[in-house]
Structures are given as structure tokens and as C-alpha cells.
CHARMM-style PDB file with segment names, atoms N, HN, CA, C and O in Angstrom:
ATOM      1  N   UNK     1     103.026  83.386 115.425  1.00  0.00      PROA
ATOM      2  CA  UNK     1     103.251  82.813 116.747  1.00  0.00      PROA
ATOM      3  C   UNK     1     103.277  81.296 116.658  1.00  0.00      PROA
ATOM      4  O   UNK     1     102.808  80.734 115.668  1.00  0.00      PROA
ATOM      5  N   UNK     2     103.874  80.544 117.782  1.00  0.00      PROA
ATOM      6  HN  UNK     2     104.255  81.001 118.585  1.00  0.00      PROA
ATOM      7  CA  UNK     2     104.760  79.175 117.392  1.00  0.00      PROA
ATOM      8  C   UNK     2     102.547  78.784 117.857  1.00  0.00      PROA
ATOM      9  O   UNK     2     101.732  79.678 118.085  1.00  0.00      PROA
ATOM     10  N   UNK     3     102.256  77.353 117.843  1.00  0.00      PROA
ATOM     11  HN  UNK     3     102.918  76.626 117.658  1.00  0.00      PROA
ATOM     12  CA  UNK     3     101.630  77.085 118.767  1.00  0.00      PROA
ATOM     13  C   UNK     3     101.247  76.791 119.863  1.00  0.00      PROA
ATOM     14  O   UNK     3     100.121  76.541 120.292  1.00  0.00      PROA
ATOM     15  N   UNK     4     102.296  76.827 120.361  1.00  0.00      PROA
ATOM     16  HN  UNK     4     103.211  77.030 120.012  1.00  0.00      PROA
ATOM     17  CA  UNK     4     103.271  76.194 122.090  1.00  0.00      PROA
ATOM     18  C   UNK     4     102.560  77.754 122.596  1.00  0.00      PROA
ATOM     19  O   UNK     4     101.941  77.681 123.657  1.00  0.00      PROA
ATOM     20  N   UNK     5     102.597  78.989 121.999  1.00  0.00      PROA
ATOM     21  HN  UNK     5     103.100  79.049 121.137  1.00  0.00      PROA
ATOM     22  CA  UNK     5     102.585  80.251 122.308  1.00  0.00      PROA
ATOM     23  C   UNK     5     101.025  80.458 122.248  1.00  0.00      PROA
ATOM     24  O   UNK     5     100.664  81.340 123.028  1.00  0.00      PROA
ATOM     25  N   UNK     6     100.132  79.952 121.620  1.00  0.00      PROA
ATOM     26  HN  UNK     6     100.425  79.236 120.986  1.00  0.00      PROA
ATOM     27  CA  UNK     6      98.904  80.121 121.540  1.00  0.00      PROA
ATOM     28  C   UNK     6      98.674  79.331 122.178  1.00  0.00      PROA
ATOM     29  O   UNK     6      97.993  79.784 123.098  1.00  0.00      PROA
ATOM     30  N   UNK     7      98.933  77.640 122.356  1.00  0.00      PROA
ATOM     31  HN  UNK     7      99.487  77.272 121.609  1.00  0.00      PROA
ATOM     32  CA  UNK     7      98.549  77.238 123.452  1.00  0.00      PROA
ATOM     33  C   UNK     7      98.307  77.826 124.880  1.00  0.00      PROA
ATOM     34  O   UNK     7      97.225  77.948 125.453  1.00  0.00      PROA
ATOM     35  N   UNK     8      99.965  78.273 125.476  1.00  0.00      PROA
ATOM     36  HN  UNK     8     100.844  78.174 125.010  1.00  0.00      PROA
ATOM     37  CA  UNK     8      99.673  79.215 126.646  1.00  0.00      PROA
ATOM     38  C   UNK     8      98.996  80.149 127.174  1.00  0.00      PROA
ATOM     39  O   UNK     8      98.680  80.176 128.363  1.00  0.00      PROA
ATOM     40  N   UNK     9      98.529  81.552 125.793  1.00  0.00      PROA
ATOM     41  HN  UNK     9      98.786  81.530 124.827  1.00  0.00      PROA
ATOM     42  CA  UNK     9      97.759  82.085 125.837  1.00  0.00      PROA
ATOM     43  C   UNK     9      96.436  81.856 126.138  1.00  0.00      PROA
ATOM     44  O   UNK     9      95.858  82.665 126.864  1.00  0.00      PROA
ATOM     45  N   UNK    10      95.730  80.687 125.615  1.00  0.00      PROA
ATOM     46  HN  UNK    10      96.200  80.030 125.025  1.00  0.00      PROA
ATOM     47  CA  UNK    10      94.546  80.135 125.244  1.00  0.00      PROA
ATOM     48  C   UNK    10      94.589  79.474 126.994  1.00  0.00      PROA
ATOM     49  O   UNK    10      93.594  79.891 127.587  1.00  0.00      PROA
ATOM     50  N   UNK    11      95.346  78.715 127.764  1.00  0.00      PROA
ATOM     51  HN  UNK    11      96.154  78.377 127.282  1.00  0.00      PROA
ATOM     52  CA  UNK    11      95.021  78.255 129.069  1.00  0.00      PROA
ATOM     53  C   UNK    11      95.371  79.320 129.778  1.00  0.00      PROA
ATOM     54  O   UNK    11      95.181  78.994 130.949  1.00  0.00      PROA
ATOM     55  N   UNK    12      95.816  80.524 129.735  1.00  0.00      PROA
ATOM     56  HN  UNK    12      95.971  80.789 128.783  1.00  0.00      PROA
ATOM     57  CA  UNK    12      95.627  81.545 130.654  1.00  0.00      PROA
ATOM     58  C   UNK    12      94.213  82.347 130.433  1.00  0.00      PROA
ATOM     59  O   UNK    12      93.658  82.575 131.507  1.00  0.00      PROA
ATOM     60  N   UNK    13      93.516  82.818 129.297  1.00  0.00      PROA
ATOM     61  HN  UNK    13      93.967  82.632 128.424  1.00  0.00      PROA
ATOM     62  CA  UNK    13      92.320  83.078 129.305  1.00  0.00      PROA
ATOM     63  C   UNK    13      91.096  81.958 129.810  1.00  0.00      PROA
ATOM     64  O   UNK    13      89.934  82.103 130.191  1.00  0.00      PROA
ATOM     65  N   UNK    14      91.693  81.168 129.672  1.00  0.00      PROA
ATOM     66  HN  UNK    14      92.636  81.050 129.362  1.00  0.00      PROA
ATOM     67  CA  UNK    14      90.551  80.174 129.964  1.00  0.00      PROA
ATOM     68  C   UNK    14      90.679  80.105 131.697  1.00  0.00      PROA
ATOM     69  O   UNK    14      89.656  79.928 132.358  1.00  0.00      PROA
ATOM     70  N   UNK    15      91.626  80.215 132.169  1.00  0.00      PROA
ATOM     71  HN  UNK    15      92.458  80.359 131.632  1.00  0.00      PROA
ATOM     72  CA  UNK    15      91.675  80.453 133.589  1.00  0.00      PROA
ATOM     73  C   UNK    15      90.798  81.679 134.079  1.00  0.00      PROA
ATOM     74  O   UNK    15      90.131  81.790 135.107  1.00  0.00      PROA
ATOM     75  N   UNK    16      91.004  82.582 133.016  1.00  0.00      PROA
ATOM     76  HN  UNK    16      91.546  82.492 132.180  1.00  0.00      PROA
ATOM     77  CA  UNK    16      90.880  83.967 134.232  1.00  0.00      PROA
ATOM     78  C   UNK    16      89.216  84.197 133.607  1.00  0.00      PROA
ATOM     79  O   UNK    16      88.628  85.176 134.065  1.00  0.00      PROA
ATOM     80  N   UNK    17      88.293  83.134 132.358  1.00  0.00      PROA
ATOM     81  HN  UNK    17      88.771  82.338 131.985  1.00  0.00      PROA
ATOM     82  CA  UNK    17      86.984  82.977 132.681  1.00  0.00      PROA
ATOM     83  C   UNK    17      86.354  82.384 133.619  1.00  0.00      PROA
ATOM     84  O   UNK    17      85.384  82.860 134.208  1.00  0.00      PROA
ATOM     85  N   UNK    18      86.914  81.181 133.849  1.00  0.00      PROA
ATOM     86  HN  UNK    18      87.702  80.795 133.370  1.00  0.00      PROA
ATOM     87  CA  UNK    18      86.645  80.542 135.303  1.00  0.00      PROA
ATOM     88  C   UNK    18      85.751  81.305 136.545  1.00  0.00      PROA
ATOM     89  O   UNK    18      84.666  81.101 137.090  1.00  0.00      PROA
ATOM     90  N   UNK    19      86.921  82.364 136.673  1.00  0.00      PROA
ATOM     91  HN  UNK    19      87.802  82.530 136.230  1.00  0.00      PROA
ATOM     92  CA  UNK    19      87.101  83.055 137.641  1.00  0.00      PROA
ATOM     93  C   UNK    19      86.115  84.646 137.799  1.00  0.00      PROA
ATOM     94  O   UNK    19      85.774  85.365 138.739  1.00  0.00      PROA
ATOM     95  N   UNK    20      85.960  84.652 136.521  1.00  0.00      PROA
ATOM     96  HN  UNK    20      86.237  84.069 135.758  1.00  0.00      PROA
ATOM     97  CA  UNK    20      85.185  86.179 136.651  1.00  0.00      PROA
ATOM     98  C   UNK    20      83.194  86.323 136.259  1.00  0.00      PROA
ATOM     99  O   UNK    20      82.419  85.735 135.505  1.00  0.00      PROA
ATOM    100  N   UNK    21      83.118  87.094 136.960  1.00  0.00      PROA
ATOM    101  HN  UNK    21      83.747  87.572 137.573  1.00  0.00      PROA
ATOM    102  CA  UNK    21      81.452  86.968 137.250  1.00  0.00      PROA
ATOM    103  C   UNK    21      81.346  88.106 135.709  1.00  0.00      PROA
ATOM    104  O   UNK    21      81.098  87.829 134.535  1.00  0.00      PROA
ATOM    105  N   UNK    22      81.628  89.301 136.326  1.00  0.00      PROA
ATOM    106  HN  UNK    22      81.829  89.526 137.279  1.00  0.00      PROA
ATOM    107  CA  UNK    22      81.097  90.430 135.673  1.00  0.00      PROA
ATOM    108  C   UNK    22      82.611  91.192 135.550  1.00  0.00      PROA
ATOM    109  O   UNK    22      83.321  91.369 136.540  1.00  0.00      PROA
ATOM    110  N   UNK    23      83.002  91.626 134.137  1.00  0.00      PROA
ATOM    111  HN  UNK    23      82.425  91.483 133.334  1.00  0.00      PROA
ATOM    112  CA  UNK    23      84.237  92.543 133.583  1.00  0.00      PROA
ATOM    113  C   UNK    23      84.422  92.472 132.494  1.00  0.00      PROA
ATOM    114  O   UNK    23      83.613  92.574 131.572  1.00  0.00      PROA
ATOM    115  N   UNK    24      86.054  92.197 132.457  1.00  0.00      PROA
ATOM    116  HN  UNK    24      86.712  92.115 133.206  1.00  0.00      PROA
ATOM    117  CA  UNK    24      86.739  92.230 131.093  1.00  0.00      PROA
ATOM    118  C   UNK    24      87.935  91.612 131.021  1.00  0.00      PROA
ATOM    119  O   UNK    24      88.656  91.525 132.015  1.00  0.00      PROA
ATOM    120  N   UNK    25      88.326  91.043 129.663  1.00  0.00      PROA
ATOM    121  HN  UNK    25      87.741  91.114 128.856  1.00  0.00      PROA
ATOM    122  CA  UNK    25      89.602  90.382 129.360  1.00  0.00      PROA
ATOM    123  C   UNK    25      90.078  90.835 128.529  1.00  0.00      PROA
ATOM    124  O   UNK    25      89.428  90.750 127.488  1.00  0.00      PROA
ATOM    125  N   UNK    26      91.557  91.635 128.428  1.00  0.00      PROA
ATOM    126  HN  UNK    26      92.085  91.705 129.274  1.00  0.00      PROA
ATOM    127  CA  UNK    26      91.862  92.382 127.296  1.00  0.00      PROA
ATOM    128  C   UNK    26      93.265  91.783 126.761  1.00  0.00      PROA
ATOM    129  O   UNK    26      94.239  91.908 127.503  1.00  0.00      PROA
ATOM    130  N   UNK    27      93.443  91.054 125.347  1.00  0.00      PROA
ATOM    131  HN  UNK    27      92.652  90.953 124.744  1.00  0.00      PROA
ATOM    132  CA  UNK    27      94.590  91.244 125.044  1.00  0.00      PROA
ATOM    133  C   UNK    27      95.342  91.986 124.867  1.00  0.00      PROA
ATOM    134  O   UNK    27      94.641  92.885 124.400  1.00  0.00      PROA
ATOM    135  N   UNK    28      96.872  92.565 124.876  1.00  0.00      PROA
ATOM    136  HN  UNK    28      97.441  91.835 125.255  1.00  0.00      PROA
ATOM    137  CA  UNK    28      97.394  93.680 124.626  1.00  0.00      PROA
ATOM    138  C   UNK    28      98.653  92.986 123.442  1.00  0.00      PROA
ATOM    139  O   UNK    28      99.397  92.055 123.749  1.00  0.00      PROA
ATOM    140  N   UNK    29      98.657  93.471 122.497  1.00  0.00      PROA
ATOM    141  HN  UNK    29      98.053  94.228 122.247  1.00  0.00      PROA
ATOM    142  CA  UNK    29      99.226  92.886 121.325  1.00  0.00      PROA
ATOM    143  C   UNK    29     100.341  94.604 120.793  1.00  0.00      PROA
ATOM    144  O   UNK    29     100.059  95.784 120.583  1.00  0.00      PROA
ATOM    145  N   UNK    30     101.714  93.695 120.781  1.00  0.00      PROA
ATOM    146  HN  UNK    30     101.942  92.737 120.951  1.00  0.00      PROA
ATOM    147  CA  UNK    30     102.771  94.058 119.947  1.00  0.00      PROA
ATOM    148  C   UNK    30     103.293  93.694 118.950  1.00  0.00      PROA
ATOM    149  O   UNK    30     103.462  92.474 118.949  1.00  0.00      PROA
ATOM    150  N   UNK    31     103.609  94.154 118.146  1.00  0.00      PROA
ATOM    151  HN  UNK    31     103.471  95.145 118.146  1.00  0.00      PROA
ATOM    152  CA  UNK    31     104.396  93.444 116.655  1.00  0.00      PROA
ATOM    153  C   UNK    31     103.698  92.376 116.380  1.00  0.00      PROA
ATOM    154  O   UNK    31     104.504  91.470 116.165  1.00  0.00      PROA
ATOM    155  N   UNK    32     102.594  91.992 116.271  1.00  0.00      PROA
ATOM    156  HN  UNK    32     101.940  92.727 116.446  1.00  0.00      PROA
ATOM    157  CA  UNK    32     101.825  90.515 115.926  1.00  0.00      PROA
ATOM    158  C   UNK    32     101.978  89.637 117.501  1.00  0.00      PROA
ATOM    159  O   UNK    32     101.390  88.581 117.735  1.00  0.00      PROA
ATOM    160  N   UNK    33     102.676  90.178 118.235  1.00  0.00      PROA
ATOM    161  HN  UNK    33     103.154  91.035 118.045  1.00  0.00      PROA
ATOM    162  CA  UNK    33     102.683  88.974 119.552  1.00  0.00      PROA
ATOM    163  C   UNK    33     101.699  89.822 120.700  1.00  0.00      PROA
ATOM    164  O   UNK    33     101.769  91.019 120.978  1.00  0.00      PROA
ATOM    165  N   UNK    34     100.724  88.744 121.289  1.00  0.00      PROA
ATOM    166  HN  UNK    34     100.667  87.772 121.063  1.00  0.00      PROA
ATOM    167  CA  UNK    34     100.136  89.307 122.534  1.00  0.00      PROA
ATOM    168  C   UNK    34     101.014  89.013 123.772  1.00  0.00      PROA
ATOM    169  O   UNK    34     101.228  87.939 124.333  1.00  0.00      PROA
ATOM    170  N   UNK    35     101.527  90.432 124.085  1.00  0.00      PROA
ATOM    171  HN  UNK    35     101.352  91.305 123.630  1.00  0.00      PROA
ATOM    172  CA  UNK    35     102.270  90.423 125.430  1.00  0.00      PROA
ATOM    173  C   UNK    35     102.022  90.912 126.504  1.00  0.00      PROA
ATOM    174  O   UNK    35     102.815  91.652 127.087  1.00  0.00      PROA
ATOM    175  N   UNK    36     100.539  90.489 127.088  1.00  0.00      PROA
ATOM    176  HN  UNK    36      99.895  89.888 126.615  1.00  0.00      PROA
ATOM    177  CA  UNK    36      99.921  90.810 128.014  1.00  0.00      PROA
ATOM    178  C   UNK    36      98.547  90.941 128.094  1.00  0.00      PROA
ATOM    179  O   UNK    36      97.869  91.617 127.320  1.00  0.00      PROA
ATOM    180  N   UNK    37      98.122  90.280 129.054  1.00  0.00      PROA
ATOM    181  HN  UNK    37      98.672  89.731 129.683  1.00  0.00      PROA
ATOM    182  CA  UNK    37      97.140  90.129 129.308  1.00  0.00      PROA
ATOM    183  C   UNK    37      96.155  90.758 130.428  1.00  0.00      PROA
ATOM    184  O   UNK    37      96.647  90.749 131.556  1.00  0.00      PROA
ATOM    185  N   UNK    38      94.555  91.426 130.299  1.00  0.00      PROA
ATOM    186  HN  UNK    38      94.155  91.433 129.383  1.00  0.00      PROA
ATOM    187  CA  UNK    38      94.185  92.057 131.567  1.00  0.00      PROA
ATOM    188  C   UNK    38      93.384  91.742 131.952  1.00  0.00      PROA
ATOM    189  O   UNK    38      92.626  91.384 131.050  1.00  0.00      PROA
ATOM    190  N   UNK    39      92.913  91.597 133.026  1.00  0.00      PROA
ATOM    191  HN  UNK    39      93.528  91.888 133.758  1.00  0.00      PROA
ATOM    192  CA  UNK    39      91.955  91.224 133.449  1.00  0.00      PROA
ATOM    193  C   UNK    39      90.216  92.454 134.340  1.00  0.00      PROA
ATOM    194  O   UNK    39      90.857  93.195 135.086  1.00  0.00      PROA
ATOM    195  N   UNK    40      89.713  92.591 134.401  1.00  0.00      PROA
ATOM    196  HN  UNK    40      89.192  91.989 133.795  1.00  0.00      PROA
ATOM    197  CA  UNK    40      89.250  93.810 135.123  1.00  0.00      PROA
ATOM    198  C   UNK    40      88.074  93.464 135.433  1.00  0.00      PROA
ATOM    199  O   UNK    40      87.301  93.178 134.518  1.00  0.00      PROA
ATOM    200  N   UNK    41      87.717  93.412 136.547  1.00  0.00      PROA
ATOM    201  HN  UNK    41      88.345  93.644 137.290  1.00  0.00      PROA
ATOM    202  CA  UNK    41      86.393  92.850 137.212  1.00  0.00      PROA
ATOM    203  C   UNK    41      85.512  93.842 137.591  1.00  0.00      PROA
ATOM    204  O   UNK    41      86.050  94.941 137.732  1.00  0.00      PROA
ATOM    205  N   UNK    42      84.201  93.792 137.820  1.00  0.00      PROA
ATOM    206  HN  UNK    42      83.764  92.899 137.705  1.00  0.00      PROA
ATOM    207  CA  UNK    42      83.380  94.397 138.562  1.00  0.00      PROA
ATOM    208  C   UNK    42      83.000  93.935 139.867  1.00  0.00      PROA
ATOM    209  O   UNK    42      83.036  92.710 139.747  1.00  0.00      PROA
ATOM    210  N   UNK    43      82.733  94.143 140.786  1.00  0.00      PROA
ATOM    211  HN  UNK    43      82.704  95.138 140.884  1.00  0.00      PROA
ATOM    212  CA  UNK    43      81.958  94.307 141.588  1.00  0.00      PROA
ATOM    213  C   UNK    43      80.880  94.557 142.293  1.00  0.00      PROA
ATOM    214  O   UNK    43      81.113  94.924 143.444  1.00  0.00      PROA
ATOM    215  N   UNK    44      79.651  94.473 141.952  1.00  0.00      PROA
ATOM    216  HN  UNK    44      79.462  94.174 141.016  1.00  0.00      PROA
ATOM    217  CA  UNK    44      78.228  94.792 142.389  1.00  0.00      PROA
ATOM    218  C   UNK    44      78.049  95.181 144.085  1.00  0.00      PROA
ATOM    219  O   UNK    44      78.401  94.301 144.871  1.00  0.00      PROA
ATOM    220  N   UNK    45      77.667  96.098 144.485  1.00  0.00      PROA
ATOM    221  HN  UNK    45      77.381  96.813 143.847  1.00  0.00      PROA
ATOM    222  CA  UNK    45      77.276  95.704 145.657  1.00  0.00      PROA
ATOM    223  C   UNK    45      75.396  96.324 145.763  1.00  0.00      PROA
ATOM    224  O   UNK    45      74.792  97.017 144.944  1.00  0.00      PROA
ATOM    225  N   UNK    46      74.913  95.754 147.051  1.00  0.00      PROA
ATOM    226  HN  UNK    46      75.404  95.191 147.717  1.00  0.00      PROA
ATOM    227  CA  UNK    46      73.850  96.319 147.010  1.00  0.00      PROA
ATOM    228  C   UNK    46      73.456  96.949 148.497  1.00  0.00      PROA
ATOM    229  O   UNK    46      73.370  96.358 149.574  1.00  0.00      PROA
ATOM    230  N   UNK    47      73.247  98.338 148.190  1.00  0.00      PROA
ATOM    231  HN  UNK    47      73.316  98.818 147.316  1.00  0.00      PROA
ATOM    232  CA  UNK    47      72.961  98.779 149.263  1.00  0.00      PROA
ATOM    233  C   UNK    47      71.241  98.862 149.955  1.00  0.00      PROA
ATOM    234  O   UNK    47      70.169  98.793 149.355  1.00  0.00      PROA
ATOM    235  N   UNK    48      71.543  99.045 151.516  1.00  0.00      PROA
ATOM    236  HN  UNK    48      72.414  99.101 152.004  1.00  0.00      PROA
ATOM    237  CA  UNK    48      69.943  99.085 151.853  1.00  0.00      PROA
ATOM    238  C   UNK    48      69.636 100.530 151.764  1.00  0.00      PROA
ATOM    239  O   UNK    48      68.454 100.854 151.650  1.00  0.00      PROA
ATOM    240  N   UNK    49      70.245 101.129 151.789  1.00  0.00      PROA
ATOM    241  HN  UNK    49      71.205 100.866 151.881  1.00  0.00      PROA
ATOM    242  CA  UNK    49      69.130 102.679 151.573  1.00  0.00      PROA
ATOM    243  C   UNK    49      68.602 103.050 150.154  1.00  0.00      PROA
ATOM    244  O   UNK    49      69.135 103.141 149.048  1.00  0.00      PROA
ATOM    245  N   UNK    50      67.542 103.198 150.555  1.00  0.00      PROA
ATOM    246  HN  UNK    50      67.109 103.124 151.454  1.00  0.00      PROA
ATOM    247  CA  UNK    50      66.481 103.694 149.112  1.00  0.00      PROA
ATOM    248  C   UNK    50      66.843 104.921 148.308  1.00  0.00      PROA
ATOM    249  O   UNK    50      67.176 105.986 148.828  1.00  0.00      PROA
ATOM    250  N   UNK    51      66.752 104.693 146.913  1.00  0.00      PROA
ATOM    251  HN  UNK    51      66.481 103.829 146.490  1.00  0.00      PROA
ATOM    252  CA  UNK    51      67.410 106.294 146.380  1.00  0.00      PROA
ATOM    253  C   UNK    51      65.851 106.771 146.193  1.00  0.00      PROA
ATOM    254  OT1 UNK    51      65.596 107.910 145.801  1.00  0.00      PROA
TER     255      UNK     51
END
């Protein structure tokens, strides 16, 4: 991959840490190139009723 191409990669992950509390970031890689990227969050909530 050129570095122009890892550059981009590298400021789109760094964006979507910013942004996330609790998940996942998954590269998805073809033929040696990552062509896509995922993102997958959690959500916590907390409820008031007692288990």
C-alpha cells in the first residue's frame, strides 16, 4: 500500500476512537488492501428495577 493509503486509513481510525466509549474497530482486508472499515459500539443502559 502507497503511504497516501495508510495515511487515510490511519486518520479514519483515529476519528472513529475519538468517538467511541465502549465496542469495536474492525479492519476488513482484501488482497493485502484494507477495504473497509467497522465500527460497532455498545451501549450500556441502566435500569431501575432490581433483578
Amino acid at each position: 500500500m502507497k503511504p497516501s493509503e495508510w495515511k487515510e486509513i490511519a486518520e479514519h481510525v483515529e476519528r472513529m476512537l475519538t468517538d467511541i466509549q465502549f465496542g469495536s474497530i474492525t479492519l476488513v482486508v482484501q488482497d493485502g488492501k484494507v477495504v473497509q472499515i467497522e465500527k460497532s459500539e455498545k451501549v450500556r443502559l441502566q435500569s431501575n428495577k432490581p433483578r
